[in-house]
C-alpha positions as CSV (number, residue, x, y, z in Angstrom):
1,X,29.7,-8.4,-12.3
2,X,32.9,-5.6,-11.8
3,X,36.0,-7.6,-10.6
4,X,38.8,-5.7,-9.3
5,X,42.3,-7.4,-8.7
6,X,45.5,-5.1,-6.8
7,X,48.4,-4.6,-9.0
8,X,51.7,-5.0,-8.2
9,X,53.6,-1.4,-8.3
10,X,54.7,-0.4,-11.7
11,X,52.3,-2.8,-13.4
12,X,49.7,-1.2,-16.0
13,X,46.2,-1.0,-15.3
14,X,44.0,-3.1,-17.7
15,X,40.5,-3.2,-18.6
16,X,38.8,-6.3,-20.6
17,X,35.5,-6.0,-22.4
18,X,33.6,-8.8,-23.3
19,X,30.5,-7.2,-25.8
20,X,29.1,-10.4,-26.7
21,X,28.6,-11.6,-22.9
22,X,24.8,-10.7,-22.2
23,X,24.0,-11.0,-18.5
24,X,20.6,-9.6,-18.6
25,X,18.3,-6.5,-20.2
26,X,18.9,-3.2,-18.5
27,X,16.0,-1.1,-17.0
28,X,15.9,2.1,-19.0
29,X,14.7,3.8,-15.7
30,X,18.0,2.9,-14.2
31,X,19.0,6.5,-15.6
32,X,16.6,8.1,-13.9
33,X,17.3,11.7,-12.2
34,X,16.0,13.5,-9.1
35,X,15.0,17.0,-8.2
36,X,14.0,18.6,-4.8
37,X,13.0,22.0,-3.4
38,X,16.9,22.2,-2.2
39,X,19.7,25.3,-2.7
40,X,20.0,25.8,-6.6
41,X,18.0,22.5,-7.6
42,X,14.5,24.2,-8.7
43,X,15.2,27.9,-8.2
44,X,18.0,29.2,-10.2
45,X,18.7,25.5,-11.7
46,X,15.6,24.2,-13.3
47,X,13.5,27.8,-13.1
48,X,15.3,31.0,-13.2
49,X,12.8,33.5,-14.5
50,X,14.6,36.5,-12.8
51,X,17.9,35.8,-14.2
52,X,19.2,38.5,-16.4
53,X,20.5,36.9,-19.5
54,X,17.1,36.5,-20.9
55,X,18.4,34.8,-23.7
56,X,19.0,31.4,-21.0
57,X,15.4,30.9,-20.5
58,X,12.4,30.4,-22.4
59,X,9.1,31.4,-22.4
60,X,8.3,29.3,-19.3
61,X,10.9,30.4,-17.2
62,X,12.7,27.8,-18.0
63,X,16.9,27.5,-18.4
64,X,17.5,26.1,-21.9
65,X,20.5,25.0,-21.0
66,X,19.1,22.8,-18.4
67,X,16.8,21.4,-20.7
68,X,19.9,20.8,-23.7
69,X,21.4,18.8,-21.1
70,X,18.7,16.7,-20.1
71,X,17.7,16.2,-23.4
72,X,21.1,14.9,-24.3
73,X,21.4,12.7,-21.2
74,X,18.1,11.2,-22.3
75,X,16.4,10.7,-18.9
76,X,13.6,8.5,-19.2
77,X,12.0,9.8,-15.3
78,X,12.9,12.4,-12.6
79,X,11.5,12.1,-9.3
80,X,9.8,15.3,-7.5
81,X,9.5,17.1,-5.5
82,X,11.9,15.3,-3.0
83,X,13.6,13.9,-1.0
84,X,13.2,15.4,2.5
85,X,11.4,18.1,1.7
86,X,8.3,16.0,0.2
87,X,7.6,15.4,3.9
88,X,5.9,18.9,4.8
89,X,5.1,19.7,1.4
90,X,1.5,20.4,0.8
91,X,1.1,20.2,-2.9
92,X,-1.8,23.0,-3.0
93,X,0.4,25.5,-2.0
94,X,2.4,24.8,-5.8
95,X,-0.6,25.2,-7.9
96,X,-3.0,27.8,-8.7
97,X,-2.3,31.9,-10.2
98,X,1.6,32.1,-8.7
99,X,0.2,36.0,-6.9
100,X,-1.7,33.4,-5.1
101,X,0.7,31.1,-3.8
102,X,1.8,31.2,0.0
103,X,5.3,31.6,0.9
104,X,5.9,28.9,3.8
105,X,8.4,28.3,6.4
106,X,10.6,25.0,4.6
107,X,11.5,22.6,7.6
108,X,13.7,19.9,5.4
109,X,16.4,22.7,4.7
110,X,15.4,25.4,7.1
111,X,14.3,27.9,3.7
112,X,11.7,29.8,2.7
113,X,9.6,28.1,-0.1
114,X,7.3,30.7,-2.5
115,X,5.7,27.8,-4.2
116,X,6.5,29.7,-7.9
117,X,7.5,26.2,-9.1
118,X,4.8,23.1,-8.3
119,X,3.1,20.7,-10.2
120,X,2.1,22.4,-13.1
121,X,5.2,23.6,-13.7
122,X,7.0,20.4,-12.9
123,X,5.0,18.6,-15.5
124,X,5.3,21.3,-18.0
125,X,9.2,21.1,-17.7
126,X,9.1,17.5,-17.8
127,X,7.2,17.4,-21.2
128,X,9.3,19.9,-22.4
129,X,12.6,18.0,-21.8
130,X,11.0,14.5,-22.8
131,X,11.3,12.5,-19.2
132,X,8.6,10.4,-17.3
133,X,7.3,12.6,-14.0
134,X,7.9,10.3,-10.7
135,X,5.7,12.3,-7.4
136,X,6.8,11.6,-4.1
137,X,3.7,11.5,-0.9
138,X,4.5,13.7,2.0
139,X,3.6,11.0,4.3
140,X,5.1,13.9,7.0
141,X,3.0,16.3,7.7
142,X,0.0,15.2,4.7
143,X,-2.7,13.2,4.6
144,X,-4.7,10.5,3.1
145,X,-7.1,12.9,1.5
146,X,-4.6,15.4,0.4
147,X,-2.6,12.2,-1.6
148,X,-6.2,11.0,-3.2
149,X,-6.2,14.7,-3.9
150,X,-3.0,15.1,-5.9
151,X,-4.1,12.2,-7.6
152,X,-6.9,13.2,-8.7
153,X,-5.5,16.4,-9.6
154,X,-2.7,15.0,-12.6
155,X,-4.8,11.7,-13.7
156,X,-8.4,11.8,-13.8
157,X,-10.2,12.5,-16.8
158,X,-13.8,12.7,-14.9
159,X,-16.0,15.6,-14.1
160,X,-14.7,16.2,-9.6
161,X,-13.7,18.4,-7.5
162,X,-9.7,18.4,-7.9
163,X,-9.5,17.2,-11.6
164,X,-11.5,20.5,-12.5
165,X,-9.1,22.2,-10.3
166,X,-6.2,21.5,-12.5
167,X,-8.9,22.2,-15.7
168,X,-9.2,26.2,-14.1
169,X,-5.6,26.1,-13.5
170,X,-5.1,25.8,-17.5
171,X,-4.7,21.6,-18.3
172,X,-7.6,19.9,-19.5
173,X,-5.6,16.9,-20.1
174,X,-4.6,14.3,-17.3
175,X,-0.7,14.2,-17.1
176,X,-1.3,10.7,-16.6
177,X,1.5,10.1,-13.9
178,X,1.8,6.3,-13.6
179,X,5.1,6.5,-10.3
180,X,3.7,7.1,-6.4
181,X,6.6,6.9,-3.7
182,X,4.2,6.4,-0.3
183,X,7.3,9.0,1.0
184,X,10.7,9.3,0.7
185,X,13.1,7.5,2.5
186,X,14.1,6.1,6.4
187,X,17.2,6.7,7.9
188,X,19.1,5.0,11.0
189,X,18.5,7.3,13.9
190,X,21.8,6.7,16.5
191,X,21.1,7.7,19.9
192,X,23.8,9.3,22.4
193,X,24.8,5.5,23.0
194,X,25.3,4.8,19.3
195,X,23.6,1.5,20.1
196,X,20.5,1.9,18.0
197,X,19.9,-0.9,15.4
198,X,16.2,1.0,14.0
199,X,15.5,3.1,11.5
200,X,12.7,5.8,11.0
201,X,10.8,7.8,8.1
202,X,12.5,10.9,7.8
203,X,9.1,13.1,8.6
204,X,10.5,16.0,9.7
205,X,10.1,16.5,13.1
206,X,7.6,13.6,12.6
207,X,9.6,10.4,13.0
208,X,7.6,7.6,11.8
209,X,8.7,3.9,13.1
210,X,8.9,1.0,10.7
211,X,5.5,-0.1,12.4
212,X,3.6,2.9,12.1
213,X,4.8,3.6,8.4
214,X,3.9,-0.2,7.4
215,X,0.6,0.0,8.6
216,X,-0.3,3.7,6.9
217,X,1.5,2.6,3.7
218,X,-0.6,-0.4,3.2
219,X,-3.6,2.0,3.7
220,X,-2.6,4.9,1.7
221,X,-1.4,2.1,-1.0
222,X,-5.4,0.7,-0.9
223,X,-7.0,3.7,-1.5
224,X,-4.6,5.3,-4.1
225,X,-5.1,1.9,-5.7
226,X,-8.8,1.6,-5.5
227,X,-8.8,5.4,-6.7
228,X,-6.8,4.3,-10.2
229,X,-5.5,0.5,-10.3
230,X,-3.1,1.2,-13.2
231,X,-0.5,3.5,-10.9
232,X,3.0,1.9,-9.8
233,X,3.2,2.7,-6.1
234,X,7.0,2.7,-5.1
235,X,7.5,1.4,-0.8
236,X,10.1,3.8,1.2
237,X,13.0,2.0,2.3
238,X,16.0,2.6,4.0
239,X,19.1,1.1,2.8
240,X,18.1,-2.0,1.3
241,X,19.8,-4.2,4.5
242,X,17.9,-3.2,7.3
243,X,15.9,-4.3,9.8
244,X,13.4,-1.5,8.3
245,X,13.5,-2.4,4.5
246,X,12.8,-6.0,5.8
247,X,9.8,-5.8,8.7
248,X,8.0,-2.9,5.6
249,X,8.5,-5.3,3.0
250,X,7.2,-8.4,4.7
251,X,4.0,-6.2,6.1
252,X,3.2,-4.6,2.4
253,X,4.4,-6.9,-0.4
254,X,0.8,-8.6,-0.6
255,X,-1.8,-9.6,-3.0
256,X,-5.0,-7.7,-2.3
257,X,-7.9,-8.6,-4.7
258,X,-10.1,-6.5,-3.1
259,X,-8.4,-3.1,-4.0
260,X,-7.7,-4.4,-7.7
261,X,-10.8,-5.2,-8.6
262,X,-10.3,-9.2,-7.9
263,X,-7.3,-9.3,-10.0
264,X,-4.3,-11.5,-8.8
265,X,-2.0,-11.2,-11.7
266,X,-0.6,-7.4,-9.9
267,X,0.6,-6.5,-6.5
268,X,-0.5,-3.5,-4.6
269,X,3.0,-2.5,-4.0
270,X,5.3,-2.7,-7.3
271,X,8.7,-1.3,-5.9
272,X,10.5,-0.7,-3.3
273,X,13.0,2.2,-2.3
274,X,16.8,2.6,-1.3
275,X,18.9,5.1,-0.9
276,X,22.5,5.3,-0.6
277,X,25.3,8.0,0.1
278,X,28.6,7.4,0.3
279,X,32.0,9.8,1.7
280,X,35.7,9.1,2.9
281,X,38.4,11.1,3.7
282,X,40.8,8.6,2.1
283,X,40.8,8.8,-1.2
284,X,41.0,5.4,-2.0
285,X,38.0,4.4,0.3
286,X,36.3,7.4,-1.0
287,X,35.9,5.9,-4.6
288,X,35.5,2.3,-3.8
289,X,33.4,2.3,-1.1
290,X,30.0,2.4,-3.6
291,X,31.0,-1.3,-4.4
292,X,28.6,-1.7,-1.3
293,X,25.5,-0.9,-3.0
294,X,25.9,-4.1,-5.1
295,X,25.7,-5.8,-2.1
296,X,22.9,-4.1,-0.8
297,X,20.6,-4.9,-4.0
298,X,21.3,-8.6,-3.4
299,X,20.3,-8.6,-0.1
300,X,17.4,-6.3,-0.7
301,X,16.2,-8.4,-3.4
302,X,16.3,-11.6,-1.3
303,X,14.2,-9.5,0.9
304,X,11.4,-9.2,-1.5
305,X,11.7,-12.9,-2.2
306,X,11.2,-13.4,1.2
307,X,8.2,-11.6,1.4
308,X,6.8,-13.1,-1.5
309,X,7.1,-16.5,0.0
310,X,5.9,-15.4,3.5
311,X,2.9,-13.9,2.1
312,X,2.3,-16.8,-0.3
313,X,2.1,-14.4,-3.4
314,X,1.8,-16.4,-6.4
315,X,4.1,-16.6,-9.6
316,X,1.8,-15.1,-11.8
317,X,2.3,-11.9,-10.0
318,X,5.5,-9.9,-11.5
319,X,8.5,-9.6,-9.1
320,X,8.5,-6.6,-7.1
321,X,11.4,-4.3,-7.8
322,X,14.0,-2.0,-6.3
323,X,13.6,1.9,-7.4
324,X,17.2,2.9,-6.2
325,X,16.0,6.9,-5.8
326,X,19.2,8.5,-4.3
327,X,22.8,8.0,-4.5
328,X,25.8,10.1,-4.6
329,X,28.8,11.2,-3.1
330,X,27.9,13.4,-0.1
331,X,29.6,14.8,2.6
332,X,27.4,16.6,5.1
333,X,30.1,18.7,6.7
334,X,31.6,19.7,3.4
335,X,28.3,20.4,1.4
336,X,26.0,21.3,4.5
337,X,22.3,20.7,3.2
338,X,20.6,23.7,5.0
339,X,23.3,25.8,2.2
340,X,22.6,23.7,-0.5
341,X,24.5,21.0,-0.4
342,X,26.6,22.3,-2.9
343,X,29.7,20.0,-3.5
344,X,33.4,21.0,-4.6
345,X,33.9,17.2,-5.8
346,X,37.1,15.2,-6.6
347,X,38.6,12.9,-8.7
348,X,38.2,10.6,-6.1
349,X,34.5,11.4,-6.1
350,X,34.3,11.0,-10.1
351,X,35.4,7.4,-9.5
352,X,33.1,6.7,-7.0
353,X,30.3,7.9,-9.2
354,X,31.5,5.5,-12.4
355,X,31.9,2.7,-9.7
C-alpha cells in the first residue's frame, strides 16, 4: 500500500521505508515484458539483420544490445506475438525456410508483415536472453485447429504431423511453452451516443461480444487442455472492472474433470487478463492517474472470487490469478499506432511509470 499526503507549499517532500514490514511474496512474473509485430518492436528492435554495423548483431540476427539489456533487466517472460496484431496472425506464415515465407497485408497496424521473424526465431531469442516465452491465440481471424496446431508445433515430443514440422524446420526439442492467452485483450467500443456500457475482443474487423468470446474460450480452453493438461491458459479481459471481465469470468472460471483427466485439484482457466493505458494533458493527472490500476486489481480479484463461489469451485483448487499484460503511458494522438506508436515521453510520464 502507497499513501500519498499534499504538502503544504515550501514543505520538503519525504519518503519512509519500512524494510522489515513484509506484506506478501512478489510474483517474479510481475516483471514480465511484451513484444508485438508493431513499428520498431520486432524489426529493427529485437531483429535487425540488415543493419549496417554488423558488429550490433549476432549470428542470429539478433541486436546484442537488445539482448545486454534484457539480460540485465532480468525478465523472467515476454509475451508474443501481440497484442492486436495476434488477432489475424496465422502462425504458419512465421515458420518454415524465410524464402518461403508470405508477405501479408497487417490489419492491426495497417503494415506489411514478411514473416522473417516467427516462432522459431522468437524462441530462439528468448533462450538466448534467458526469459520464459508467453504465446498469444489469434482468436480473430484463427481457428481451433490452427491453435491445437501451434501447440503441437512448440510442445509435443511425439511422432505427428506439426511436431515433425518444427523437427524439418531444425528443433528436435519441444520449447515446452507452459503460457496460452485464448487472445488478447477487449476494449470498450463507444458508439456516436457515447452511451455504450460493453466491451468487445479486439478481432480486427472481427468484433467478438463478451458472449460469443466466453463460449469459444471455454471450448478452445477444453481442447488445448485435453491436448496437454500441464499448460497455464491466461482468459482475455478488458480492464479488470467491467461488465466484460465479470460475465467471461463467471462463464469460464470452472472446474472441468473431464478435460483434466478427473482431476479437481486445477482449473481449466489459471489467469485472467487486463490491460491498462493511461494519458493526461495535465501533468499532474498524467502521472498520478495509474493509482487506478490498484483499484482495478481489487475489484478484478473480487471478480474471480465471485466466480469461484458462483461456480462452487472448491478450495483445493489454487486461486485464479490476474496476468496484467499491458500497461503504459500512451497517448494515441501523440504516438499514432499505425507509425509506431513511438513516444517522445516526459517526466510526467517517468512518474506515472514508477507509480
Amino acid at each position: 500500500m502507497t499513501t500519498f499526503t499534499k504538502l503544504p507549499s515550501g514543505s520538503a517532500a519525504q519518503l519512509s521505508i519500512h524494510p522489515a514490514r513484509k506484506l506478501s511474496k512478489i510474483n517474479p512474473n510481475i516483471y514480465g515484458g511484451f513484444t508485438e509485430h508493431m513499428g520498431r518492436c520486432i524489426y529493427g528492435g529485437i531483429y535487425d539483420p540488415s543493419n549496417s554495423n554488423k558488429d550490433l548483431i549476432d549470428e542470429n540476427g539478433f541486436r546484442k544490445d537488445v539482448i545486454e539489456s534484457m539480460k540485465e533487466l532480468n525478465v523472467p517472460v515476454v509475451r508474443y506475438p501481440g497484442g492486436n496484431f495476434c488477432a489475424t496472425y496465422p502462425w504458419l506464415d512465421g515458420v518454415g525456410p524465410r524464402e518461403d515465407r508470405p508477405k501479408r497485408p497487417e490489419l492491426a497496424w495497417l503494415g506489411v508483415e514478411s514473416n522473417q521473424f516467427g516462432t522459431d526465431e522468437f524462441m530462439k531469442w528468448c533462450e538466448v536472453v534467458g526469459t520464459e516465452p508467453f504465446l498469444c491465440l489469434n482468436f480473430g481471424t484463427g481457428t481451433l485447429d490452427e491453435a491445437l496446431g501451434w501447440l503441437e508445433y512448440c510442445d509435443s515430443e511425439l511422432d505427428t504431423y506439426y511436431a515433425n514440422v518444427r523437427r524439418r524446420n531444425g528443433r528436435e526439442k519441444p520449447y515446452g511453452v507452459k503460457y496460452w492467452a485464448l487472445g488478447n485483450e477487449a476494449r470498450l467500443q463507444l458508439p456516436s451516443n457515447g452511451r455504450s456500457t460493453d466491451a468487445h475482443m479486439l478481432g480486427m474487423g472481427t468484433m467478438m461480444t463478451k458472449e460469443d468470446y466466453a463460449k469459444k474460450a471455454y471450448q478452445w480452453a477444453r481442447a488445448l487442455t485435453l491436448l496437454y493438461p500441464s499448460i497455464t491458459l491466461i482468459l482475455c479481459g478488458e480492464n479488470g472492472t467491467s461488465y466484460w471481465d465479470s460475465y467471461v469470468l463467471q462463464q469460464c472460471i470452472k472446474i472441468d474433470r473431464h478435460a483434466l483427466g478427473g482431476s479437481d485439484t486445477k482449473a481449466l482457466i489459471e489467469m485472467h487478463s487486463i490491460h491498462q493505458y493511461t494519458t493526461s494533458q495535465d501533468p499532474i493527472k498524467n502521472a498520478f492517474v495509474p493509482r487506478s490500476t490498484e483499484r482495478a486489481i481489487e475489484v478484478c480479484a473480487s471478480l474471480i472470487d465471485l466466480a469461484r463461489i458462483q461456480n462452487n469451485v472448491p478450495p483445493s483448487v489454487p486461486r485464479q490469478t490476474i496476468c496484467f499484460d499491458e500497461w503504459n503511458v500512451w497517448d494515441p494522438t501523440r504516438a499514432v499506432g499505425e507509425k509506431g506508436a513511438e513516444e517522445r515521453y516526459t517526466l510526467s510520464d517517468a512518474l506515472a511509470v514508477a507509480i
